[in-house]
N, C-alpha and C positions, 0 to 999 in steps of 0.2 A: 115840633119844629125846633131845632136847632136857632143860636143865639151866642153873637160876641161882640166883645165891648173893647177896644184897642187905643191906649193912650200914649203916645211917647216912642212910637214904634217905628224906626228907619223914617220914614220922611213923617208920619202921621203924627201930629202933634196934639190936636186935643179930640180927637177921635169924632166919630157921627155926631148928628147936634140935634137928633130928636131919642124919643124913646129911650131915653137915661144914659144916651150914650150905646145901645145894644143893635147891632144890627141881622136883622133876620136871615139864616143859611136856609136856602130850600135847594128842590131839586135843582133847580135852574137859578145861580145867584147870577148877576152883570153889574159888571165895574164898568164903572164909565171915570174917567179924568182923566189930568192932562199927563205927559207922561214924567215919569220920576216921580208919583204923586203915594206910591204905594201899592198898587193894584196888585201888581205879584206876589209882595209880601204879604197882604193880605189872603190872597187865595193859597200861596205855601202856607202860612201855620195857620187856617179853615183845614185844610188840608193832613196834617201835621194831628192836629187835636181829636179829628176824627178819626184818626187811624190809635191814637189811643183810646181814645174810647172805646171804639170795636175790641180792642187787644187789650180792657179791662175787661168785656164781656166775655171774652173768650179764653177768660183766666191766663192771657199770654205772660198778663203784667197784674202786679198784685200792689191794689191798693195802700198807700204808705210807701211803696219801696223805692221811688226813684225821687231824684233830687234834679237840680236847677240845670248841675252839669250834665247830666243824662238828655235832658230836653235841649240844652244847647247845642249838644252833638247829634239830634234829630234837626236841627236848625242848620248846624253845619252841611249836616247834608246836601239843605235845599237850598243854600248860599245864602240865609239869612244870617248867621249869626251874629254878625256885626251892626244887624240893626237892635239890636240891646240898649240904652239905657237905663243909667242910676233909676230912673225912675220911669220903668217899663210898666205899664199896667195892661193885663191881657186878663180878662173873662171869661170864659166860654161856658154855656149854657145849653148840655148836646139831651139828647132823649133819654139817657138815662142818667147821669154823671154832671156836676160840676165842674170845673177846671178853674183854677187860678195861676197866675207867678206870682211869685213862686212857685215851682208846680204844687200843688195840692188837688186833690181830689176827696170829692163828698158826691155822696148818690141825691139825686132830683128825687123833691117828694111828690 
């Protein structure tokens, strides 16, 4: 199971409030809040992470190579980019791969 942790992010400010902060990705995830609350920007970059992932597996993208601006213009795409700040902290925790932001990747043991 998939897993991310979102602090500082367009409207989300101190991210979920149980399990360290991590919230579980499965088949079927549902947002519920009120609106302006983050919902979309949360399921664009859920979205966003697992398609890098996949595209680590599938040698698209090679571990090390990409930088902050490379994911920002994955971001721009989905009209989040402007939910960035100084002090953005994103996690993701997918089936095979870590993720952080900065981007970084490490493989799950």
């Amino acid at each position: 199971m998939s897993k991310i942790r979102i602090k500082n992010f367009g409207p989300i400010r101190e991210g979920f409030d149980s399990a360290d902060g991590f919230m579980d990705i499965t088949n079927i995830t549902v947002f519920t809040g009120d609106q302006g609350s983050g919902k979309r920007g949360v399921a664009k970059l859920i979205s966003i992470l697992t398609w890098i992932e996949k595209a680590i597996n599938r040698d698209e993208i090679k571990i090390g190579t990409r930088n902050f601006n490379w994911f920002s213009n994955l971001c721009r795409y989905q009209g989040i980019q402007n939910y960035f700040l100084h002090n953005t902290e994103i996690e993701y925790r997918g089936k095979g791969y870590y993720i952080t932001l900065p981007v970084k990747y490490a493989k799950n043991r």
